[in-house]
N, C-alpha and C positions, 0 to 999 in steps of 0.2 A: 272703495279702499279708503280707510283712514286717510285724511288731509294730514301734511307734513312740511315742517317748513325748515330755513336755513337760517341761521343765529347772524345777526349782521357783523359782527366780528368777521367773518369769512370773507367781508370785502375789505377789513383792514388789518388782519391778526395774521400771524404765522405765514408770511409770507417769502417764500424759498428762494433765492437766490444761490444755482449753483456754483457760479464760478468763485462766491464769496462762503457758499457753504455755510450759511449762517438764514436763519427766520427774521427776519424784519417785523416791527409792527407800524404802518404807515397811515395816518391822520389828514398830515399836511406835511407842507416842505421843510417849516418851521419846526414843527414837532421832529422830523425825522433828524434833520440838522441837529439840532440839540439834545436827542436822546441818543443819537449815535457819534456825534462827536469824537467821543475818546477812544471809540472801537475800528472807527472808518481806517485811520492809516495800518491797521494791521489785517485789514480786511486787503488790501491792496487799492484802498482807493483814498489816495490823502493828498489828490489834486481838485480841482474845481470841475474841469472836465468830466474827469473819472467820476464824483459823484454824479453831475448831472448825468449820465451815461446808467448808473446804478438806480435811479430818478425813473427815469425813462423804462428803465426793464420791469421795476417796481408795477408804474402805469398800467405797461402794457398786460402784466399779469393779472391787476385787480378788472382790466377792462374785459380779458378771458374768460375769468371768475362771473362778473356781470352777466356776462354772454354762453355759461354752458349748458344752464337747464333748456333754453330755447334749442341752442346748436346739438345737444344731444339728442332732443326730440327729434330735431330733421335728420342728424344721423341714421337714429333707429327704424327711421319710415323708408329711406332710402335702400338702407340693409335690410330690411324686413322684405322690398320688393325687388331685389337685385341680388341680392346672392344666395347662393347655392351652394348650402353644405357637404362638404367632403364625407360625413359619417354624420345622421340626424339621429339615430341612434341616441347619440350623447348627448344631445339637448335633453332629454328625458330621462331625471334618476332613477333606476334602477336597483335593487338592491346584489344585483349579480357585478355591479361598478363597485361594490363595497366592499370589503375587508371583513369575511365572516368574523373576526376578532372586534370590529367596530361594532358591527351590529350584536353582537355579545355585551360589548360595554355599554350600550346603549340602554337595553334591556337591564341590565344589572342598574344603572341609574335610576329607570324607571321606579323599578320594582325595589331594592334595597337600601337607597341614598348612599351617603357619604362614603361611609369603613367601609363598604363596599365595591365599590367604586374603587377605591384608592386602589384597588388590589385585581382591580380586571384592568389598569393601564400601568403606564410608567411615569413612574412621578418625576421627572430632571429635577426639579428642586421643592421643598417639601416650603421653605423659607419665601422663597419668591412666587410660588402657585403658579410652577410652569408644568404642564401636564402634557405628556408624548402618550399618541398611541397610531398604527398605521387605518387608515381612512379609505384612503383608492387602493383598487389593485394594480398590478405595476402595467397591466397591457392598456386597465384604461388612459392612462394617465400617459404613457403613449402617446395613444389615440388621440386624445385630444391635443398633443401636441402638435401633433400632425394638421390637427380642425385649425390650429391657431395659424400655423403656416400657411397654411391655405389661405386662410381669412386675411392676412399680411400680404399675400402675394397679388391680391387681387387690387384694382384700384379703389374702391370704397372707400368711404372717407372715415378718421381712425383719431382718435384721441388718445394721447399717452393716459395712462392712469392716473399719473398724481402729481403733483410738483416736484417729486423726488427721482421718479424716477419715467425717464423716456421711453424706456420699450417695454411693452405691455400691451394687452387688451383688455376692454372694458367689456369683462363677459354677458352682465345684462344687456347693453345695447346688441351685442352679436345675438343675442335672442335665448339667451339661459334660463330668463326669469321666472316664466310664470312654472314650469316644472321641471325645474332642477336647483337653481339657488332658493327659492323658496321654501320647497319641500326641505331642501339639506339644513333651513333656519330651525324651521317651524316641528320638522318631525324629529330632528336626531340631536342638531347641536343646542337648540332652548333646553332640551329635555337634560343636556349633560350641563349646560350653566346653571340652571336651576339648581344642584347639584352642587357643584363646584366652584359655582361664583354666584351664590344669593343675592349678594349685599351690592353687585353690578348685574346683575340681570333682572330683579327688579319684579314687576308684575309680568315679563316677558320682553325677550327678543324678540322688537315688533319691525324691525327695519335692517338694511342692511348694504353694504356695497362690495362688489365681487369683482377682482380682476386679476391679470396676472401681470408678472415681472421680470423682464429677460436682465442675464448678464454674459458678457463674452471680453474678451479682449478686444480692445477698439468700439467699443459701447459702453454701457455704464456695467463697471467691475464690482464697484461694491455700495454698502446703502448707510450713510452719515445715523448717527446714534437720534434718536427721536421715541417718540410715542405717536399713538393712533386715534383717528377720531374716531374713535368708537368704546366701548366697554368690553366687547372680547370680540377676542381675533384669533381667527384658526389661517396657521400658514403652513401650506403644506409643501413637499417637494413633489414638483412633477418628472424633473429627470434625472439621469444616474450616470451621465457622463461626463466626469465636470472634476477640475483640484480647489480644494480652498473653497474662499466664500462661508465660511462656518457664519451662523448665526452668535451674536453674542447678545446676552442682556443684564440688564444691572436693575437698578429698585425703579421705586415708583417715580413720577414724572416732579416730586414735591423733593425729592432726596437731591439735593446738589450733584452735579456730575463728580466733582473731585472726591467727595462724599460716599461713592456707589461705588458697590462693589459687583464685577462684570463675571459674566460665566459663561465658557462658549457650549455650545449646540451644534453638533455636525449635521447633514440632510443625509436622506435615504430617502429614494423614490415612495412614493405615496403614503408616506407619511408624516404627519401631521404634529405642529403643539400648539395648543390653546394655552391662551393667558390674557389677561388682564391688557385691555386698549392700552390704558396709560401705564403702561410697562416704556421703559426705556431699556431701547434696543436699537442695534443695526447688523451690519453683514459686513464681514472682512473682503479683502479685494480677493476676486477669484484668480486662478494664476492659469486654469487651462479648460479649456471644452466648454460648455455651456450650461447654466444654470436656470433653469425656471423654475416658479413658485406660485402657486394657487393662493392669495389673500385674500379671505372673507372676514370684514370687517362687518359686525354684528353692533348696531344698537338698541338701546332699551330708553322711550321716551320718555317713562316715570322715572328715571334716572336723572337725564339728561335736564329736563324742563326744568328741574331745581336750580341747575348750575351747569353755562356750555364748559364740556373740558380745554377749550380751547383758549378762553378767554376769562375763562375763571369767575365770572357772573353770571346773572340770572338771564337768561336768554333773553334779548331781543326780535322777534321773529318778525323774518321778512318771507313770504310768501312763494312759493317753488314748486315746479312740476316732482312728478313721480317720489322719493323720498325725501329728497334736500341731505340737509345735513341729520334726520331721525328728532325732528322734535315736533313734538303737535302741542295746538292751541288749550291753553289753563284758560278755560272758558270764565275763570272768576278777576281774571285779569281784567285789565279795563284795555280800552282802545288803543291808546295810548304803548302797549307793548307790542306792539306791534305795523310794523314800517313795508315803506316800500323802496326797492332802489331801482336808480333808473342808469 
């Protein structure tokens, strides 16, 4: 497999902080102190205490960060030889999992590009390049809600998905990889960005990260406005019983929030909108029953390697098991771009 690495930004950039609901970028103490100054007492922290406290969570996340590609690999070995799936079935795509309508729009991509295209999905906004079309069928999507419960219930050891948000699974490590999230990159969804998103997809969606995202009351309700590490993202709904929670998104990640103008998105089970990683977006607070969501966050490293969307420069690459953050080695680089952390 292509070697891939992580942009060192990710041990100092966009760093989440829920109860202040705000991305930090942390250097040092100094730095932090004096680039957040004016913002800290509205954040609720405008004691000495309170910052160091805010200090300290900072820490502990970058030292998480440090420690996930190693902690994931023991994850994955552990789960690989300890659990026992509820329906193995679903590890393996299928095209009887898919939405004869998908596999229609697929094929039309393939075969007639763009005007064509436009007219075998649904276009939410023709302005913003947000594209709806349904993906799973509703019993899979089910199913595998079912797989995820299972996999919750069991004691295995479980990492949240992201800094944003707490409950989830990280469906590569549960063992989706090598035939299902990959096939769904390489055969169905490259072949529709190619299509639909040229100018970010690049030579190919060559990498990618998959997981899902629960909401309920007394858990996390809704998901703060942001963009995505990645170039395109397919989020789809996995279930149908649930009030509220609408998707909203507004422009791209460079438009000012006061600036951007927002547009919501309802869900419907297994289906699907692809757009644009650095789309700013989030999710309204749900008010009843339960919401999950399929994220497959797709990168393209001819993209990426010019400039990390995170950090807004030319990548610094520090070294990382299975994909990292989607950027591989510009072999005309010198030594020099490329680091290690400890």
């Amino acid at each position: 497999m292509q070697s891939f690495y992580t942009c060192s930004c990710y041990y100092t950039h966009n760093i989440y902080i829920k109860r202040c609901n705000y991305h930090f970028t942390f250097i040092d103490e100094n730095q932090f102190c004096k680039d957040y100054k004016e913002i800290l007492p509205a954040l609720g922290n405008d004691d000495g205490f309170k910052i160091d406290l805010l200090i300290q969570e900072i820490h502990e996340e970058i030292s998480r960060r440090k420690q996930a590609a190693k902690n994931s690999l023991k994850r994955k070995e552990i789960i690989k030889k300890c659990y026992k799936p509820l329906n193995s079935s679903l590890y393996r795509l299928e095209e009887i999992h898919l939405a004869s309508s998908f596999l229609t729009l697929v094929q039309t991509a393939k075969n007639f590009g763009f005007q064509k295209t436009l007219q075998t999905l649904d276009v939410i906004s023709e302005e913003k390049q947000l594209y709806g079309f349904q993906v799973f069928k509703e019993n899979f999507c089910l199913a595998l809600l079912d797989e995820i419960a299972h996999y919750e219930e069991s004691n295995l050891p479980k990492e949240r998905p992201n800094t944003m948000n707490k409950y989830g699974v990280l469906l590569d490590e549960l063992g989706f990889h090598d035939e299902f999230s990959c096939i769904l990159r390489v055969k169905y969804l490259d072949t529709l960005a190619a299509v639909l998103f040229p100018e970010w997809r690049g030579k190919g969606l060559d990498s990618h990260k998959i997981f899902t995202v629960g909401y309920k009351i007394g858990h996390d309700v809704d998901l703060s406005y942001h963009f995505d590490n990645c170039e395109v993202t397919l989020n789809v709904c996995l279930s149908k019983n649930f009030k509220g929670g609408e998707l909203y998104f507004g422009d791209m990640k460079d438009v000012p929030i006061d600036k951007s103008s927002c547009m919501l998105v309802p869900h419907k089970v297994g289906y699907g909108i692809l757009h644009r990683g650095q789309q700013l977006h989030g999710a309204l607070p749900i008010s009843a029953g339960e919401r999950h969501n399929l994220i497959f966050w797709m990168r393209s490293s001819s993209i990426r390697n010019k400039k990390c969307p995170m950090c807004n420069s030319k990548p610094l690459l520090v070294a990382c098991n299975d994909y990292g953050d989607g950027f591989t080695q510009d072999f005309e680089l010198s030594n020099k771009h490329i680091c290690n952390i400890t």
